[in-house]
C-alpha positions in Angstrom: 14.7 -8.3 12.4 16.3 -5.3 10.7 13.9 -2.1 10.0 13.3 -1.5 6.3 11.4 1.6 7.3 11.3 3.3 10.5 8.9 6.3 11.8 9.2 8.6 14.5 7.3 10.7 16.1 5.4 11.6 12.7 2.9 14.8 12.8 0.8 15.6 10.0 -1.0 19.2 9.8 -3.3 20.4 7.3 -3.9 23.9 8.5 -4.8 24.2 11.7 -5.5 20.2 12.2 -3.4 18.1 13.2 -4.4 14.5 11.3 -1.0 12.6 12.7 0.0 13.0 15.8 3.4 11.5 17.0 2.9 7.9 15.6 5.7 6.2 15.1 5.7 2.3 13.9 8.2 0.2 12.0 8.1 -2.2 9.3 10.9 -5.6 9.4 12.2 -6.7 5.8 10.0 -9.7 5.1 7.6 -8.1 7.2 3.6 -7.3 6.6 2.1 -5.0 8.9 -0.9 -3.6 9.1 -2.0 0.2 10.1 -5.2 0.1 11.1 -8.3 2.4 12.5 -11.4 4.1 12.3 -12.5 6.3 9.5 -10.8 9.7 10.0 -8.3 7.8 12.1 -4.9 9.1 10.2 -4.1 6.4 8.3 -4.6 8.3 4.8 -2.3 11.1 5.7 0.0 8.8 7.1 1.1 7.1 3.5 1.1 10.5 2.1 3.3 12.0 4.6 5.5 8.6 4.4 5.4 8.7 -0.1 5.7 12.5 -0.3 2.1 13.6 -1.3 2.5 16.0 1.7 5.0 17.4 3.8 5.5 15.9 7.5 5.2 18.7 10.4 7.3 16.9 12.1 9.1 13.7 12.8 11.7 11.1 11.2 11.4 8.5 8.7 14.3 6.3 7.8 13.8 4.0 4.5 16.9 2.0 3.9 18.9 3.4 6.8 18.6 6.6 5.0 15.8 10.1 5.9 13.1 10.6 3.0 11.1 13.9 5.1 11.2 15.9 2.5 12.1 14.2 -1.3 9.7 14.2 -3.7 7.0 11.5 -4.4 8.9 10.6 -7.9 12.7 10.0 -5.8 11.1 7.8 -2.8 9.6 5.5 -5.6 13.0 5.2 -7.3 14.3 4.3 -3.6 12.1 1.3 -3.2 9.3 2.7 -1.6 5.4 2.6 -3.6 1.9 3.3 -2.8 -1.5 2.6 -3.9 -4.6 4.7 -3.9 -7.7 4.3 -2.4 -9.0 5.2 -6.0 -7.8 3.4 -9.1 -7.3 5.7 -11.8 -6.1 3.4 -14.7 -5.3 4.4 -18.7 -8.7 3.1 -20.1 -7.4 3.2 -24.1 -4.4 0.7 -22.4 -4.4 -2.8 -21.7 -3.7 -4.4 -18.5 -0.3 -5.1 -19.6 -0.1 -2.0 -21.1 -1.3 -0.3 -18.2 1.6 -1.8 -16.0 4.8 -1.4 -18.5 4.1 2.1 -18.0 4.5 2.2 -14.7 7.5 -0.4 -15.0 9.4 1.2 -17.5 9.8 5.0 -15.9 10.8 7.2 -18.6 14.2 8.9 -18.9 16.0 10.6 -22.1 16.7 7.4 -23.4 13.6 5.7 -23.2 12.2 9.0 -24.6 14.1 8.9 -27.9 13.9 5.1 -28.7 10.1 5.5 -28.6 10.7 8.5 -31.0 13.5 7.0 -33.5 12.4 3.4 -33.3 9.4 1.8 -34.9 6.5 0.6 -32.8 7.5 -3.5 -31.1 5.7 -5.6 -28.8 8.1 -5.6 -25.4 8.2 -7.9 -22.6 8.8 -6.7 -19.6 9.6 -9.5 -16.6 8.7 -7.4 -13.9 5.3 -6.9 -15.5 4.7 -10.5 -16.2 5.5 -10.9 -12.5 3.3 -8.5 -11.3 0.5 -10.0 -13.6 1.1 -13.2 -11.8 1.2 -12.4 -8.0 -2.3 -10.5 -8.9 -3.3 -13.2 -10.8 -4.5 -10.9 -13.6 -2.7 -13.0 -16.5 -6.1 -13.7 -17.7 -6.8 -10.5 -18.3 -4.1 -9.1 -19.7 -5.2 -7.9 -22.8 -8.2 -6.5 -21.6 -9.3 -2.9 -21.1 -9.6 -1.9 -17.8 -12.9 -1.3 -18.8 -13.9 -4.1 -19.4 -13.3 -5.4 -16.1 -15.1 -5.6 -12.7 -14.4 -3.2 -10.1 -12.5 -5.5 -7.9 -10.2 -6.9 -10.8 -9.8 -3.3 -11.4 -8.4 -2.7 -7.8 -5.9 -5.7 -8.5 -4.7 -4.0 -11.3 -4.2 -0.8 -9.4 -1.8 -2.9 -7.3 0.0 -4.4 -9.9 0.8 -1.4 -11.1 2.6 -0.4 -8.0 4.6 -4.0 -8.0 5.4 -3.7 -11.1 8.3 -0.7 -10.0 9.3 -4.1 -8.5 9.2 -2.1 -4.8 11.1 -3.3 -1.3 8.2 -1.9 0.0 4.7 -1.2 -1.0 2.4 0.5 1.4 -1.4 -0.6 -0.1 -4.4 2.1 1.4 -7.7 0.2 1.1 -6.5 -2.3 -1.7 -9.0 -4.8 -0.8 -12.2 -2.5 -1.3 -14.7 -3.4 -3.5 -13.2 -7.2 -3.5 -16.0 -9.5 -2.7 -15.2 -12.5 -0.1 -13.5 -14.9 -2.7 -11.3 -12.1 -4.4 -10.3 -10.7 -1.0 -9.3 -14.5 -0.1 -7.4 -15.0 -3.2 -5.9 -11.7 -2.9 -4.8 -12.2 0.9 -3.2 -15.3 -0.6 -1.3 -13.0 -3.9 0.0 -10.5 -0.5 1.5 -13.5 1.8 3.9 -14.3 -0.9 5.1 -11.2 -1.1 7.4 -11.1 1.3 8.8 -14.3 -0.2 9.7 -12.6 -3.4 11.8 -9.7 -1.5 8.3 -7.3 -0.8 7.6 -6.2 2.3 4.1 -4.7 3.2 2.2 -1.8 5.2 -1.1 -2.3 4.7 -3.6 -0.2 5.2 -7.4 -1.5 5.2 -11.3 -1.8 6.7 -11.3 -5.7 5.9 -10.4 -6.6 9.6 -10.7 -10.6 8.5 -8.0 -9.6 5.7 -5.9 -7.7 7.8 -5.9 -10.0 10.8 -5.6 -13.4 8.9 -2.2 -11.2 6.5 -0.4 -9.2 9.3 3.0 -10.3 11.8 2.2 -7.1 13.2 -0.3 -4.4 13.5 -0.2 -1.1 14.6 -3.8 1.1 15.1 -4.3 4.8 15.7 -7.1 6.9 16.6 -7.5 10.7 16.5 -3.5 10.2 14.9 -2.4 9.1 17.6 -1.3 5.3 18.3 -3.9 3.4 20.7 -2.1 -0.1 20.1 0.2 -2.2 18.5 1.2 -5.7 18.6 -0.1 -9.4 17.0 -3.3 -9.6 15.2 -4.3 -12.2 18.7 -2.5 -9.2 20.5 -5.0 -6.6 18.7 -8.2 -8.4 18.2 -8.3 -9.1 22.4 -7.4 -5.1 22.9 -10.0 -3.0 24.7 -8.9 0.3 23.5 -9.2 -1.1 19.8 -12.5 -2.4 20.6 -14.1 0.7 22.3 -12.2 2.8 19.3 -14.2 0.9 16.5 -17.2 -0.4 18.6 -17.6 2.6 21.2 -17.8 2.5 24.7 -20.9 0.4 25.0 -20.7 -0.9 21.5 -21.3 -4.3 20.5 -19.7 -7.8 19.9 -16.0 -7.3 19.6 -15.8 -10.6 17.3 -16.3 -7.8 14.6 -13.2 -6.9 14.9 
């Protein structure tokens, strides 16, 4: 399987600490994989290192056969490569739809001056109406945000980020605040993905979620990488279970 994104040997510094500390991982096209660990593990400062929201240490990451360290958070979205955030922070005067054609249609000069010259129209947008659809939020579309619960809200948050129609899209915590039917359904919504030309980093505590979505999954501790391998691969690992459990923790069936 070809890399869509490659990492090596990533460090991540803030100050004197050192959140990320040589990790390197890899993510196939087609691929999900998940980036697991305990809180304060890394995994944060990972996706910001890898989207631009701060500036590797150190380290080599290829998106596309081609080095990002260093652009700017605004030129490795228009390269294929979008995040989510852990907290959704949504236009609340906007609809749902509304709320994603903003993110699908990124301004430039032209879009700038047909809003100014032209009159006000209803657009369609298909990426939009396909983002709607693999978060299944076409119920809602013409809702405020709002209006909604917190874990349709969430979903939202993610169809924002598909709706830049990405070749990959790393997710940090998407599932949170999704109670046990919604993270199902939304497991469901991610394993198509791939299907439809998305590949997937995904970043989350819902260990059911993660194992049940992942071909691969990679977990760190302290920054640094502990394991890697399949989710049977992972959930059998003793330095996964003594880094999330403790050294005389208890049942590693939690994990």
């Amino acid at each position: 399987m070809n890399n869509l994104l490659m990492v090596e040997d990533l460090r991540v510094t803030y100050g004197g600490v050192t959140a990320v500390d040589g990790v390197s991982l890899s993510v196939g096209h087609g691929e999900i994989v998940g980036l697991i660990g305990p809180n304060g593990a890394g995994k944060s400062s990972m996706i910001d290192a890898l989207t631009g929201y701060h500036q590797a240490a150190a380290g080599r990451v290829i998106f596309d056969g081609e080095p990002i360290i260093g652009a700017r958070p605004y030129a490795i979205a228009r390269r294929g490569l979008i995040r989510t955030f852990q907290s959704v922070e949504l236009f609340d005067d906007l609809t749902v739809e509304e709320n994603l054609l903003v993110a699908a249609e990124q301004p430039s000069v032209w879009t700038a001056l047909r809003d100014l010259l032209a009159p006000p129209r209803a657009r369609r947008n298909e990426n939009v109406a396909w983002a709607q659809q693999a978060c299944g939020l076409d119920d809602v579309a013409d809702r405020l945000p709002s209006q909604l619960s917190h874990g349709r809200r969430k979903l939202v948050g993610v169809a924002r980020a598909l709706a830049m129609r990405p070749r990959l899209v790393l997710m940090d915590e998407p599932a949170a605040g999704l109670d046990n039917d919604e993270s199902i359904a939304f497991g469901e919504r991610v394993r198509s993905l791939p299907e439809r030309g998305v590949s997937v980093l995904l970043v989350d505590h819902d260990m059911g979620l993660v194992l049940s979505l992942c071909d691969r999954i990679v977990v760190i501790d302290f920054g640094r990488v502990i394991a890697s391998g399949t989710p049977d691969e992972i959930r059998d690992s003793p330095p996964v279970i003594e880094a999330y459990l403790g050294r005389h923790g208890g049942d590693h069936e939690r994990i």
